[in-house]
DRENPA-3360 file (N, C-alpha, C; in nm, 2 decimals, always signed):
BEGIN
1 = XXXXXXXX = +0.67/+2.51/-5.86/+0.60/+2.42/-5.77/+0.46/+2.47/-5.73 ~ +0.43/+2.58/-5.72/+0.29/+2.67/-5.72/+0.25/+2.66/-5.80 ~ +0.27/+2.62/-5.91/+0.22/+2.63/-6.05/+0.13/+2.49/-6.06 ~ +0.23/+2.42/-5.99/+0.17/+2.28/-6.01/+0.08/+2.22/-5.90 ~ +0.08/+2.30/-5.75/+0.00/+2.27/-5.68/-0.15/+2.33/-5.74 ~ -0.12/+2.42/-5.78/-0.24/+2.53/-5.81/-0.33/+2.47/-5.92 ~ -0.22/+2.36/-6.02/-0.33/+2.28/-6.11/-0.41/+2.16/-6.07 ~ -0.33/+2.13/-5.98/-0.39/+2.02/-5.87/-0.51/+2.01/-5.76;
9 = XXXXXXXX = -0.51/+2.21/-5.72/-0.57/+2.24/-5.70/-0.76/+2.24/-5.76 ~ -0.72/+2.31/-5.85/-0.82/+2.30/-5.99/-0.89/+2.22/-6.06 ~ -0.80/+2.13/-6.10/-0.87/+1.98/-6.14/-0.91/+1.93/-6.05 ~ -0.87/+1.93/-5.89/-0.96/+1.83/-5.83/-1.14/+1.92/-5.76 ~ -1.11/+2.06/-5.79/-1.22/+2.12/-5.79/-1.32/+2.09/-5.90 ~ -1.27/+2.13/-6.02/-1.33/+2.10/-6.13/-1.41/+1.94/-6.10 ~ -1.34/+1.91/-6.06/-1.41/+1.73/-6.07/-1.50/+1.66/-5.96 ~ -1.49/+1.76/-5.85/-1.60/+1.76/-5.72/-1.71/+1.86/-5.81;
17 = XXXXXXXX = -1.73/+1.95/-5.93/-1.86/+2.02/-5.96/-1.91/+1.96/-6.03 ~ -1.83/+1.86/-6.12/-1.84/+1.74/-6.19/-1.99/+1.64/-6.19 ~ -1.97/+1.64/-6.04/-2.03/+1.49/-6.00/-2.16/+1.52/-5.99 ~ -2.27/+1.36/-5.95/-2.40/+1.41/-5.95/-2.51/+1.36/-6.04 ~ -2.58/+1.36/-6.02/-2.74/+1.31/-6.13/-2.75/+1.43/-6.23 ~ -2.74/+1.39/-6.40/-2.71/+1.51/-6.46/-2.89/+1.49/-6.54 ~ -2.98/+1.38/-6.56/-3.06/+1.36/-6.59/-3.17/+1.26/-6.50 ~ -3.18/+1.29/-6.39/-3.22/+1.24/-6.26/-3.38/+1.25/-6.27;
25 = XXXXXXXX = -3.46/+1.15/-6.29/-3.62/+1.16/-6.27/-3.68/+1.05/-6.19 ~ -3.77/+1.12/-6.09/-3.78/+1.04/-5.98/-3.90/+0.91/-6.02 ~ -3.93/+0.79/-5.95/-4.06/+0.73/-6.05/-4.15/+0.79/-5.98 ~ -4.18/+0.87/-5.90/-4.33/+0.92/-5.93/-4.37/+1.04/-5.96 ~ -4.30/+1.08/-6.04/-4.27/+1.20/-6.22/-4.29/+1.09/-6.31 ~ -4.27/+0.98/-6.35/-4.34/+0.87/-6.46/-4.46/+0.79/-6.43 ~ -4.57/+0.80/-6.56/-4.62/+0.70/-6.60/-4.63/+0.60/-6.68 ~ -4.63/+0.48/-6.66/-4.55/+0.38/-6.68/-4.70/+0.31/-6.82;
33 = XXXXXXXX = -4.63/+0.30/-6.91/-4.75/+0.25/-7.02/-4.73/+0.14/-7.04 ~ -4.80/+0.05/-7.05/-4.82/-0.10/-7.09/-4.85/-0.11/-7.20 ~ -4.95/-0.04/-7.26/-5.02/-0.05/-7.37/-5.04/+0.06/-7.47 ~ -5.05/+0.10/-7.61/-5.03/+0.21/-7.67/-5.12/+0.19/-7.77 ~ -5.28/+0.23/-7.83/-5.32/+0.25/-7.94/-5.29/+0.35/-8.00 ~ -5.31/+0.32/-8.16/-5.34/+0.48/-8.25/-5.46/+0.45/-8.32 ~ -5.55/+0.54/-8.33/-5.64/+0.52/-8.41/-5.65/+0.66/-8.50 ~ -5.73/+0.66/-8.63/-5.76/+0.79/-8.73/-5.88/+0.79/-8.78;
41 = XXXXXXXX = -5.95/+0.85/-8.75/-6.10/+0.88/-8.72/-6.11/+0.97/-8.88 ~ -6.05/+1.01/-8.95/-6.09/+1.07/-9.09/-6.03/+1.16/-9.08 ~ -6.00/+1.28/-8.96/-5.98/+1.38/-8.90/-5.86/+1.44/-8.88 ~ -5.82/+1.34/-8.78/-5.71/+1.33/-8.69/-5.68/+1.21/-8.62 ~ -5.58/+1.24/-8.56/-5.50/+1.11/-8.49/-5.55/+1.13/-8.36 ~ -5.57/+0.97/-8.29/-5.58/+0.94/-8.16/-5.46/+0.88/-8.10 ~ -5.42/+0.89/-8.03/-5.32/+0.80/-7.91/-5.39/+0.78/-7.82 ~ -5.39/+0.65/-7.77/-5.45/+0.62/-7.62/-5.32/+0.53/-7.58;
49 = XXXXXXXX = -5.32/+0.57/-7.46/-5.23/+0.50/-7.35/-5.31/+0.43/-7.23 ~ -5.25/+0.27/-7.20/-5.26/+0.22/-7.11/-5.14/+0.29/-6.99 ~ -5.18/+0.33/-6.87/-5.10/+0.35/-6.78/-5.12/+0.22/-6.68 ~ -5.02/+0.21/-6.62/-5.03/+0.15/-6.48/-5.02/+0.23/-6.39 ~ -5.14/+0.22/-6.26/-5.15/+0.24/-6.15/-5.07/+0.18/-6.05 ~ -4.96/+0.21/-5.97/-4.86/+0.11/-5.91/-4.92/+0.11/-5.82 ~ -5.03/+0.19/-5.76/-5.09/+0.13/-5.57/-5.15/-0.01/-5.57 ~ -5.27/+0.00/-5.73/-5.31/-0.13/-5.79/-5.22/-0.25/-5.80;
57 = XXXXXXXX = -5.12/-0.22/-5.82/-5.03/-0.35/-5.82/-4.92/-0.37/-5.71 ~ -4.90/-0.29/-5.64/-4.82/-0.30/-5.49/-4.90/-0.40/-5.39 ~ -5.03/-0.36/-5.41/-5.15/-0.45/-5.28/-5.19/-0.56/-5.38 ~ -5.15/-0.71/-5.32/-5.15/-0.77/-5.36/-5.32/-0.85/-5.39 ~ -5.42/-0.77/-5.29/-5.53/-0.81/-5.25/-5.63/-0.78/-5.38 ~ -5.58/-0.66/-5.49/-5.66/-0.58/-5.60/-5.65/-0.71/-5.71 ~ -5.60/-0.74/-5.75/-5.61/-0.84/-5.86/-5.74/-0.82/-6.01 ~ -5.75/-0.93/-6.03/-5.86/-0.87/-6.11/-6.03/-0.90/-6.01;
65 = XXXXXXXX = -6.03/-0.82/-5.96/-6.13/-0.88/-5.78/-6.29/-0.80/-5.87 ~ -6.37/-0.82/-5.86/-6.53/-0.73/-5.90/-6.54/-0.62/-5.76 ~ -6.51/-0.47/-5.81/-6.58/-0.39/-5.75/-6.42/-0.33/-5.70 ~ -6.32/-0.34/-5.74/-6.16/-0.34/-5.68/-6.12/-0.23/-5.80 ~ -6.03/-0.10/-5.76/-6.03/-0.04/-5.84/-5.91/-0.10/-6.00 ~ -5.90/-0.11/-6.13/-5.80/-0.16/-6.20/-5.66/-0.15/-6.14 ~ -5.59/-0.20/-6.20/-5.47/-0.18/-6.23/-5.44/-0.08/-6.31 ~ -5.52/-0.08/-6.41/-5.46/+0.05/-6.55/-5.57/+0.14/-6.52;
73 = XXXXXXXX = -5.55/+0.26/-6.61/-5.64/+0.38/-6.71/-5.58/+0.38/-6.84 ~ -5.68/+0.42/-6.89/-5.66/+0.46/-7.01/-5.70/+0.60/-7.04 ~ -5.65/+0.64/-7.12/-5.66/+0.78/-7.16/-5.66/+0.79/-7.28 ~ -5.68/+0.90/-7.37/-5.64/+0.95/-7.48/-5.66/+1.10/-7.50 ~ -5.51/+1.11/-7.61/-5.48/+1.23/-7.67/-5.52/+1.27/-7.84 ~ -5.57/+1.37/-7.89/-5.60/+1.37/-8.05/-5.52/+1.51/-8.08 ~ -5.51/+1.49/-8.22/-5.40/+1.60/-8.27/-5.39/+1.58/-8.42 ~ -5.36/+1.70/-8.50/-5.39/+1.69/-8.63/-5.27/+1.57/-8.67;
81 = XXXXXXXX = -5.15/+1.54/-8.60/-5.04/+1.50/-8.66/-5.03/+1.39/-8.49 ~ -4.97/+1.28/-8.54/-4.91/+1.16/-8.45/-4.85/+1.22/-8.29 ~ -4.74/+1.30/-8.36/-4.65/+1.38/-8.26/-4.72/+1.50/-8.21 ~ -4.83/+1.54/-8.28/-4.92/+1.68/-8.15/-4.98/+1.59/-8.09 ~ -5.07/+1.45/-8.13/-5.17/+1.36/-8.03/-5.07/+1.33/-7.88 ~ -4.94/+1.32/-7.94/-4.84/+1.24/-7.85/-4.77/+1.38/-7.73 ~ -4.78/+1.45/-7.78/-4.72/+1.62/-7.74/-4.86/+1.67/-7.59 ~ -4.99/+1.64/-7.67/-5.11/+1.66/-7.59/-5.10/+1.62/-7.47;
89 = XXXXXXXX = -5.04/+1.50/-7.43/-5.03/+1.40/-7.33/-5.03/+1.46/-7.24 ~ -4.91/+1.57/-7.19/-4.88/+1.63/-7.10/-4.94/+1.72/-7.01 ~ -5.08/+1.73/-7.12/-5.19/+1.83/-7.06/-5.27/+1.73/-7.01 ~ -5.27/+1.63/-7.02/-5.40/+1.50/-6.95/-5.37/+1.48/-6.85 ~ -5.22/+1.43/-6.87/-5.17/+1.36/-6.73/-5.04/+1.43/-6.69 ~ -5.08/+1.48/-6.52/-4.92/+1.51/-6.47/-4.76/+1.48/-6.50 ~ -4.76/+1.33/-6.53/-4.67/+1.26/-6.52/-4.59/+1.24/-6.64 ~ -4.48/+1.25/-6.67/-4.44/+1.20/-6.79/-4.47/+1.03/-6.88;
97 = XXXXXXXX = -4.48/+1.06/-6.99/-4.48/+0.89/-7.01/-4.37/+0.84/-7.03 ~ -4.38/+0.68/-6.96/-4.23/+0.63/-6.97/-4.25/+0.49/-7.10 ~ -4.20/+0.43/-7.17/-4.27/+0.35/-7.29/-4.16/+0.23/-7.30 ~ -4.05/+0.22/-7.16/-3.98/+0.10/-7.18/-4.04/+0.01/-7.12 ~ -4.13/-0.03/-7.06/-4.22/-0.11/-7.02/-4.38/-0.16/-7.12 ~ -4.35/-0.06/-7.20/-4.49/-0.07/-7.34/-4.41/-0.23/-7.41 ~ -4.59/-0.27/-7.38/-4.52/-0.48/-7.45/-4.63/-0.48/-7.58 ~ -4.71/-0.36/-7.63/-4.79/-0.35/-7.74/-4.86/-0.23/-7.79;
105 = XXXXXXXX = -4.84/-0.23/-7.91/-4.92/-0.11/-8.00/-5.02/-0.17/-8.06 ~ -5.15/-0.11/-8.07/-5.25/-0.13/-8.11/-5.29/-0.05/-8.22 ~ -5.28/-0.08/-8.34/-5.35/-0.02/-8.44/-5.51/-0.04/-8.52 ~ -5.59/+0.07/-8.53/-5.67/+0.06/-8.56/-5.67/+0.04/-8.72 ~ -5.76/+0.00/-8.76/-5.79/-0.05/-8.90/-5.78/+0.07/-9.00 ~ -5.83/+0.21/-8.99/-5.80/+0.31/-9.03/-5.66/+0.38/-9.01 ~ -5.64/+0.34/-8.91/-5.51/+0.40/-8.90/-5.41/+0.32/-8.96 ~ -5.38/+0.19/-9.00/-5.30/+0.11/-9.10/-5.36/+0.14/-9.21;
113 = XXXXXXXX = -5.45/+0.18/-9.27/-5.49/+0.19/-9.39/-5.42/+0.34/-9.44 ~ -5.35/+0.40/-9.34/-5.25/+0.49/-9.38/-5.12/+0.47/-9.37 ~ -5.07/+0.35/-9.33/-4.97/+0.35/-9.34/-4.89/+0.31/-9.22 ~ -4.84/+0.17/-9.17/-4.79/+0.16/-9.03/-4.67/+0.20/-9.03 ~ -4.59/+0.23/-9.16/-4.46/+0.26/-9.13/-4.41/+0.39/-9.05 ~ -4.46/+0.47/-9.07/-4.51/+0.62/-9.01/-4.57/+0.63/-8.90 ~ -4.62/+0.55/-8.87/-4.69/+0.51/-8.72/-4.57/+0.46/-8.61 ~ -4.50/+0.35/-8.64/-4.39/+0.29/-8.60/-4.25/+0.41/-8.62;
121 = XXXXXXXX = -4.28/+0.51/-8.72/-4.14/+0.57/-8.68/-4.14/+0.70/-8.59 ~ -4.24/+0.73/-8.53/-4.27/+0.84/-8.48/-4.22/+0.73/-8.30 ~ -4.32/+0.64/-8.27/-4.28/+0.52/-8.18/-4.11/+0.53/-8.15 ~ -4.09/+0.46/-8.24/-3.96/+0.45/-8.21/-3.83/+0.52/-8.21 ~ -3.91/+0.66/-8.25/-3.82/+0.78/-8.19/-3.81/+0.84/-8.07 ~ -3.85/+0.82/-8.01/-3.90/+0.81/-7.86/-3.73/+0.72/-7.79 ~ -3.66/+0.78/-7.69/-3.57/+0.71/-7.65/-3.59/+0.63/-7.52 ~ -3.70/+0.64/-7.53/-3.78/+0.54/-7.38/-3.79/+0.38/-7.45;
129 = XXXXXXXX = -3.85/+0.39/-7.57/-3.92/+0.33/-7.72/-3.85/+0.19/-7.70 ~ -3.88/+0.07/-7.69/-3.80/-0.07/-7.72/-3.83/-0.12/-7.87 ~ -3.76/-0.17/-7.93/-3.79/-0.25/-8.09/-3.92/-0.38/-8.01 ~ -3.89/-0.45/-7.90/-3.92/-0.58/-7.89/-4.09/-0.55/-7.91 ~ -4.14/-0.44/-7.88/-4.26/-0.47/-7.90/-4.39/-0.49/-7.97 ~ -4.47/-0.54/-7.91/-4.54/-0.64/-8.02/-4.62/-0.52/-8.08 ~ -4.68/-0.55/-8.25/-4.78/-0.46/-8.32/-4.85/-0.56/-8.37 ~ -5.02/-0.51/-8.27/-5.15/-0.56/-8.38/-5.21/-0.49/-8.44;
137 = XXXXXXXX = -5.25/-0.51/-8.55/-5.39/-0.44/-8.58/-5.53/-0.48/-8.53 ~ -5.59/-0.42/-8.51/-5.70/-0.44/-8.55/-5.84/-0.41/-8.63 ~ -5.92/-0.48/-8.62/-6.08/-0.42/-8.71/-6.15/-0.26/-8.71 ~ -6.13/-0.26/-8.52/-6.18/-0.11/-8.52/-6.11/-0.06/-8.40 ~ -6.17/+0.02/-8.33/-6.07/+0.11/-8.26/-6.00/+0.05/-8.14 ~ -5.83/+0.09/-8.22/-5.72/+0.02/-8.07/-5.78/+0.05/-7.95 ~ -5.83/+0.16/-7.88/-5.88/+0.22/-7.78/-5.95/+0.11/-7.68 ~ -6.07/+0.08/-7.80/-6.18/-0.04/-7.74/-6.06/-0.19/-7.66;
145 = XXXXXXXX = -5.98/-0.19/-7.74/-5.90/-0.35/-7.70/-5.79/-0.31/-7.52 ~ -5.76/-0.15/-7.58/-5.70/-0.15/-7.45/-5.80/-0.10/-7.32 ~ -5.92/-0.08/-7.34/-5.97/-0.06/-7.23/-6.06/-0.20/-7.16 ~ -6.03/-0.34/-7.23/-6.09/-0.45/-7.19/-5.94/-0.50/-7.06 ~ -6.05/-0.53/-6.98/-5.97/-0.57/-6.81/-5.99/-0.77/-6.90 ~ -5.85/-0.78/-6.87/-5.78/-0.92/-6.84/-5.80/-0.99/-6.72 ~ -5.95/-1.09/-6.66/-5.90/-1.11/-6.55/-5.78/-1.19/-6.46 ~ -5.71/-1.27/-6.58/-5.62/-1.34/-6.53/-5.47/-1.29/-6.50;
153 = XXXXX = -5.44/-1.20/-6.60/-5.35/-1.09/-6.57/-5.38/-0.97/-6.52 ~ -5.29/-0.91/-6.43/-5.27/-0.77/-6.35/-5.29/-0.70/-6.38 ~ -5.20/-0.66/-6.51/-5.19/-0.61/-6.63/-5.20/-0.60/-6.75 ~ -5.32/-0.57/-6.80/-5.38/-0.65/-6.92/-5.28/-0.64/-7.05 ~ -5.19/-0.53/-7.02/-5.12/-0.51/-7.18/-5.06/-0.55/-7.18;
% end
């Protein structure tokens, strides 16, 4: 009968150390990307990221207003390889990137001219990463397209 309180014991310990947030991150530890270029300059690889500013879009009054700070930044990272441009990140910005809210990739002309498939699988190894989103190319640098303000949308990406 001790034997068996004592397992009873046990497992229900074991199962109170159990419990709990085992991968717990708060949102203002993330930055939230809307938008994602790559561009390849001959060199190396660029990443730029559209972030969202959430103070920007909490106050309803910022909009796309003249003289009102954005909604976004943009940034960018370079690196001999996709995954060091993408690794760099962490040194620019405090915050981790989050990419399930990313609704577009922007490719630069040079940079498809090596290859999108390799571009797209580095992307979508990422477990933040959605399939749904959209891939353009363009003529010349993704960078230039994500740093143009939308004024009819919040959020341009």
């Amino acid at each position: 009968m001790r034997k068996r309180i004592l397992r009873y014991v046990i497992v229900i310990s074991l199962c109170l150390l159990l419990t709990g947030c085992w991968d717990r991150t708060e949102l203002n530890q993330l930055a939230i990307t809307s938008a994602t270029a790559i561009d390849w300059d001959g060199k190396e690889w660029t990443v730029s990221y559209q972030v969202v500013i959430p103070q920007s879009i909490a106050n309803p009054n910022t909009g796309g207003s003249p003289g009102q700070q954005a909604p976004v930044m943009v940034f960018s990272t370079s690196g001999g390889t996709i995954r060091g441009a993408v690794q760099k990140s962490s040194r620019e910005m405090p915050r981790s990137l989050f990419f399930a809210h990313n609704r577009v990739i922007v490719i630069g002309e040079q940079a498809a001219k090596q290859g999108i498939s390799q571009l797209l699988d580095v992307y979508l190894r990422n477990s933040d990463s959605r399939e749904t989103v959209s891939v353009l190319v363009t003529g010349g640098e993704g960078r230039k397209i994500l740093e143009q303000i939308i004024p009819l949308e919040k959020v341009p990406g």
